[in-house]
N, C-alpha and C positions, 0 to 999 in steps of 0.2 A: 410500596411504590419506589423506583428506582430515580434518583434524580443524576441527571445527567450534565456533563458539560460535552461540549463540543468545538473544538478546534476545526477548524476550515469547513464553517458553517455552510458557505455559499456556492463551496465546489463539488462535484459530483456523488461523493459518497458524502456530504456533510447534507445537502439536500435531501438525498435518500432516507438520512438518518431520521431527521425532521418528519421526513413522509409517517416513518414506520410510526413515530413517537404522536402526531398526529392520529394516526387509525387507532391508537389503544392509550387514549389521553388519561385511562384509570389506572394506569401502569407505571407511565415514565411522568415525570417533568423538567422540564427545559431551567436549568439553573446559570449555566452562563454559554455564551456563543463568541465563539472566536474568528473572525475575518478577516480577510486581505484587504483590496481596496476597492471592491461590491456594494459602494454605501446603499444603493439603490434598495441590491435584495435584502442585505443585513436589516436596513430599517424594518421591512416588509415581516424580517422573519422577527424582529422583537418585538414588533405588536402582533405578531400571533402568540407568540411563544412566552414574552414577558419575561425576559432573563432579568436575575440580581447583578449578574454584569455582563458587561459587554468588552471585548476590546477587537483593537485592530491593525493594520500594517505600521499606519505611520500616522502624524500628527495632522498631517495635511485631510485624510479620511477622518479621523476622529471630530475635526470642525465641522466636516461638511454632513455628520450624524448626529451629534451632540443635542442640537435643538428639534430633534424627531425621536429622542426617545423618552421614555417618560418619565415620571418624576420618583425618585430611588433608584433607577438603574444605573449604578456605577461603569463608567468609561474609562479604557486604557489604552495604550498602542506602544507598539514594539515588541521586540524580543520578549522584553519583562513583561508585556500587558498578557504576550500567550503564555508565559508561568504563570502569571498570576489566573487566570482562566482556569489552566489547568490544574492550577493548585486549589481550587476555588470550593470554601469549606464544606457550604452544603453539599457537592456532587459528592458520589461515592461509587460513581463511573464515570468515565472521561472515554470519550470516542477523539482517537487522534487522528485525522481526516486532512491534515494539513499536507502540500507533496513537497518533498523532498526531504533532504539532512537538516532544514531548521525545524524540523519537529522530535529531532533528540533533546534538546536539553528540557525542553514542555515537555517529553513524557516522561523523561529521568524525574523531573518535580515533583509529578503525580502521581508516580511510584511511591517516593519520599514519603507522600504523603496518603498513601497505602489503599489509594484509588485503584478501585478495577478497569482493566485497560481494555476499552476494543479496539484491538489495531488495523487498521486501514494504510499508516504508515510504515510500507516494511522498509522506505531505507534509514527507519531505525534502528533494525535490527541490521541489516547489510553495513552500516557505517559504524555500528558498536553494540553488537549482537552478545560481546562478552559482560558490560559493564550493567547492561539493560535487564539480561537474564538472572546474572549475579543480584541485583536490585533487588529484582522481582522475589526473589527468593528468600533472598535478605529478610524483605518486611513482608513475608508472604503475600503476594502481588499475584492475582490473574491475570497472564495474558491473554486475551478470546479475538482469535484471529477472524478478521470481518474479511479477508479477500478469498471470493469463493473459491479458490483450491485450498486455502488454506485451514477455510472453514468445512471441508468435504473431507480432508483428512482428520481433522479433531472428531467429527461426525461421524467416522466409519471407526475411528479406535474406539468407541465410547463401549465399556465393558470391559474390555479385550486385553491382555496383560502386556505390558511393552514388550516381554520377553518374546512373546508369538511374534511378533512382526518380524517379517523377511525384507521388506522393502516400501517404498511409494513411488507414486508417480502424479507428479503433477499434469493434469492435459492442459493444452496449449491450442487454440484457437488456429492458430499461424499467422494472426495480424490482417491487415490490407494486403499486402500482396502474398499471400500465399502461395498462389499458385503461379506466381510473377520465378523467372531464371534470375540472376545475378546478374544478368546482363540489360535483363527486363530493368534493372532496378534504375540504371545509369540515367539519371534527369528527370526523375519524378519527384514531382511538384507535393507543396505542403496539404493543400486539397484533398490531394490522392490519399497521402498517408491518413487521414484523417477522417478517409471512410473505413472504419471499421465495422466489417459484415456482422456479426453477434452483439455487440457491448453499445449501448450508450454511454461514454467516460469522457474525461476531460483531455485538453492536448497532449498535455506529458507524456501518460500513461498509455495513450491511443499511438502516438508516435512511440512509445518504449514495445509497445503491442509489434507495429510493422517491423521495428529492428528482432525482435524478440528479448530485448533487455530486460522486460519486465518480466520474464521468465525463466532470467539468469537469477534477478533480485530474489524471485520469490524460490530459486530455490537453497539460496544463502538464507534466505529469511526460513522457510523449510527446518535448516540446517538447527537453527538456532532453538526453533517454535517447540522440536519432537526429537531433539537431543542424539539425530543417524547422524553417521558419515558421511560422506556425496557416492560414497560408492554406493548406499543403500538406498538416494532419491534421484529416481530418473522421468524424464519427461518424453510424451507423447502427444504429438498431432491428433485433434481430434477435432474437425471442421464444426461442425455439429455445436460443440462447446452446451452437451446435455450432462456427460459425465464432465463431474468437474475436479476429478479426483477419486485416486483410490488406495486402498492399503491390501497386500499380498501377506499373506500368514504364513508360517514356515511350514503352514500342510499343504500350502498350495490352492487356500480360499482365498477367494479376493470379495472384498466387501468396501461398496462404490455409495456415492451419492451425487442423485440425480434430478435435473428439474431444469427446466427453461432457465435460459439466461436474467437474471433479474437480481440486482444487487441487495435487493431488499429482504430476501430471504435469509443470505448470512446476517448481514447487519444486526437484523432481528431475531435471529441466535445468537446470538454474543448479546443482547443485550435483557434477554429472556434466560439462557440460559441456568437452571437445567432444565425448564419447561420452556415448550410448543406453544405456539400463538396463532393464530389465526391469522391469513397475508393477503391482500389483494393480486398476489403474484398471480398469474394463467396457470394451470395446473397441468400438466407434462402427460399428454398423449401419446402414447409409443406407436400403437397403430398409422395416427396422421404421422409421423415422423417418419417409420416404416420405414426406416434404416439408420446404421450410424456408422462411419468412417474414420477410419486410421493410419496412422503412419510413420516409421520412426523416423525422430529425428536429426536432421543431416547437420552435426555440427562446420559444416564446411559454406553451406547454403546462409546456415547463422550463425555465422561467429561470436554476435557476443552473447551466447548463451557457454561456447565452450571458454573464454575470459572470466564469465561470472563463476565457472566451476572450479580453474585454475586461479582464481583470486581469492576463492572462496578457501583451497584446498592449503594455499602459501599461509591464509590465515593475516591475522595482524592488521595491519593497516594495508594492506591489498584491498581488499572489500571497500575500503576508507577511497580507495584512491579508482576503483569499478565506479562507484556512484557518483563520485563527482565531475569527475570527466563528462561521466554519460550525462549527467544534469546539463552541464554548460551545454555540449555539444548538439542536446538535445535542442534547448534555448535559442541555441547561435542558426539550426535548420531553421523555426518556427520564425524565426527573423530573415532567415533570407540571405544570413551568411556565409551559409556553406551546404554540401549537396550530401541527400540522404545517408549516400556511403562515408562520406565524409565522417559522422558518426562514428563507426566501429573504427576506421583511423585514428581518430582524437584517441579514444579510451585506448587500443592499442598501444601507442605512441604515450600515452602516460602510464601504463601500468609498465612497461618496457624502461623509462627513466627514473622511477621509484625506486628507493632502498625500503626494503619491508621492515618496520618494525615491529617487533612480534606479538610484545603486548603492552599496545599501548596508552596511556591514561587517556583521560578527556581532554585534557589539553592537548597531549600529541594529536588526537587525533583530529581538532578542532583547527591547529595546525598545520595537520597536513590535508584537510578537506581547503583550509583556505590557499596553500602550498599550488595545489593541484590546479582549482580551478582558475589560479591566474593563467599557468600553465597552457590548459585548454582554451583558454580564449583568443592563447596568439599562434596556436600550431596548426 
């Protein structure tokens, strides 16, 4: 049996997780859950689950949970309560589910402490892809990437000698407005963005989807997962979002993995792996689907996908200063303070005032992730 912790219990892929670990309760157990400020579902998920602890944002949720959970489950909140989660002795897998850059120093701990990692969180690797790997390594540490490209390329190399590989490609949904001009885009509303045609996800990620951010991230995160250059991972439009990934062999085979949109099937490889399990997923019809669509893509159309590649390429704290921008910036729309395009401005406009340090500790970089997004908040 695999026991599990889980950081950002209550958000999209940390529910998922719950789901998976739910259908095969002979398998996983739920040892600690980490959450923001959700007291409602967190309660909800530790009397199903029964975690040894619990933590969460801040002090003000921790009271309003405290007398709903039961008797031996340890409570925490803050920064240190999601180290302490992730460091949390019985797990000997940690799902990091948390969104954004405060889920580097919880996965740095859990590494430390030679827990196998399903990441969900790739701007850990996008904000310190060098220090996280290095870790991993360090104390021989599994990364098992949970975000389905990322999981469709570990999936398609399994066998196959790094040497073979000629390339990847991550597919790309194209977000909410896909098929919207640049022009289309000029005053659309947080609503708009936040229909996303394929993905059930949370707002970040769904508004990082319409910019295409989140396919700049993932392919720094990519960069870091399977050890290519950016010249060797490139991305493709694929409406459909059945292929969710593939890898090109230097003979010119291409070997894909495919299946309905549904988080739960990576999730549940990273957490199973190197055995298959059984999913309540829908099972992938090609006949009813009876076609699939493509396109390359216009870095001109999305700019911060060609940013993520050139912050990616500069190295160093560029990547540090890609994600943070795009965090605030993302933030500052969902609130109402500034308009879609706005967006790729922000991160523009701070990757443009940045002096790149090339390699820098955790502190620089902790630094200049705080450097930056004061920056973005007033540009």
């Amino acid at each position: 049996m695999k026991r599990i912790s889980v950081l950002g219990s209550t958000g999209s892929i940390g529910t998922q997780t719950l789901s998976v670990v739910e259908n095969h309760p002979d398998s996983f157990q739920i040892e600690a859950l980490a959450a923001g400020r959700n007291a409602e579902l967190l309660i909800k998920q530790v009397r199903r689950f029964n975690p040894r602890l619990v933590s969460v944002q801040d002090k003000e949720t921790a009271d309003a949970v405290r007398a709903a959970l039961p008797a031996g489950t340890k409570l925490v909140y803050g920064d240190e309560g999601l180290i302490e989660a992730a460091s949390c002795q019985e797990a000997d897998t940690v799902v990091t589910a948390v969104v954004g850059s405060v889920g580097l120093r919880s996965t740095l701990a859990a590494i430390e402490q030679g827990k196998t990692i399903g990441l969900a969180n790739k701007e850990t690797l996008v904000t310190a892809g060098h220090l996280v790997t290095e870790a991993a390594d360090r104390q021989g540490v599994s990364l098992m990437p949970i975000d389905s490209e990322h999981s469709a390329i570990f999936q398609s190399l399994n066998g196959e000698p790094r040497a073979a590989i000629d390339s990847i490609t991550l597919t790309a949904s194209g977000g909410s407005f896909r098929d919207r001009t640049r022009e289309e885009l000029r005053g659309v509303t947080v609503e708009e963005a936040l229909k996303h045609p394929n993905w059930s996800m949370g707002a970040k990620i769904t508004i990082d989807s319409a910019t295409m951010a989140n396919k700049g991230l993932e392919v720094i995160e990519a960069r870091w997962l399977f050890g290519l250059d950016y010249d060797r991972i490139h991305v493709l439009i694929h409406p459909e979002s059945i292929i969710h990934s593939y890898v090109e062999y230097v003979d010119g085979s291409i070997i894909a993995q495919m299946g309905v949109p549904d988080m739960r099937v990576p999730i549940q490889y990273a957490l199973s792996y190197p055995e298959r399990m059984t999913s309540p997923a829908d099972r992938l019809n090609l006949a009813k689907v009876g076609k699939l669509n493509f396109r390359e893509l216009d870095m001109t159309r999305y700019p911060m996908v060609r940013y993520a590649y050139e912050s990616g390429r500069l190295g160093g704290t560029a990547t540090t200063v890609f994600n943070a921008a795009n965090e605030v910036a993302v933030a500052r729309f969902l609130r109402g303070e500034i308009s879609f395009l706005d967006i790729e401005r922000i991160v523009e406009q701070s990757l443009s005032m940045h002096q790149v340090i090339a390699k820098p500790t955790l502190e620089i970089i902790q630094e200049t992730d705080k450097e930056i997004r004061k920056y973005a908040l007033q540009c």
